[in-house]
N, C-alpha and C positions, 0 to 999 in steps of 0.2 A: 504494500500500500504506500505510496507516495503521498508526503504531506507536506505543504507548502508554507512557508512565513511573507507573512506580508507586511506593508506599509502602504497605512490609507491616509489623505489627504483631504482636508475638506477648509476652505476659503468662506470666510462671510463677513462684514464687516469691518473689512481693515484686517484682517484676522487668519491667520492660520494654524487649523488643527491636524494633527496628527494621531493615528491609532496604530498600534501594532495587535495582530493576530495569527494565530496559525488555525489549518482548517485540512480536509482531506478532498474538498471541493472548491474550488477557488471562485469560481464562476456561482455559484449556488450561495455563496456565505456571502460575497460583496452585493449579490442583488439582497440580501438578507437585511444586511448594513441599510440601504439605501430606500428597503422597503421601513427601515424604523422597527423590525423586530430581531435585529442584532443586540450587542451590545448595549445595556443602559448608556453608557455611555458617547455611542454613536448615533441616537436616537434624535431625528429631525434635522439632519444634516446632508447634505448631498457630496458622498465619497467618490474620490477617483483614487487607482490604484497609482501609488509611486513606485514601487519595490516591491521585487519575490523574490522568493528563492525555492526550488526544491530540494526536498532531503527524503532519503530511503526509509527513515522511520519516526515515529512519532516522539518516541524519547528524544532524536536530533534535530527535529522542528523544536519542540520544547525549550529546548536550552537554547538555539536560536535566538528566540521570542524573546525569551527571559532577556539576553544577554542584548538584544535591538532595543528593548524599552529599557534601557540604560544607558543607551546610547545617544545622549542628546546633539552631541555634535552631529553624526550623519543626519538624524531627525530633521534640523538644522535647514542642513543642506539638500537632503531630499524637497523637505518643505520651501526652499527658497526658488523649486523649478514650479512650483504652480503660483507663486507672485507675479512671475514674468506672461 
């Protein structure tokens, strides 16, 4: 099974948000996001995707994930391509 980490983006405001998530459906979990029954967190927002990555197993998306939402500098700089 192939599972994927991501980075979602979302603009409003003057504003940008970022989310990190892993999923085994990449295409089913961001229309998820965007339908508002994703994450609390991602709820009323309109996501585009910045960043994936695939990995062989869920334990290495995992730690992934963990290790991306720590990561504020690439966050950063992912997020600085949907300003433009």
């Amino acid at each position: 099974m192939n599972c994927f980490v991501y980075l979602l983006g979302s603009a409003s405001k003057g504003r940008v948000v970022t989310y990190v998530g892993w999923t085994n459906d990449l295409d089913k979990r961001i229309a998820r996001h965007n339908a508002g029954t994703g994450a609390r967190s991602t709820r009323g927002r309109s996501w585009v995707l910045l960043h994936v990555e695939e990995f062989a197993t869920k334990a290495e998306a995992m730690s992934r994930e963990w290790h991306l939402k720590r990561d504020r500098a690439f966050r950063k700089q992912a997020a600085d391509k949907l300003r433009r």
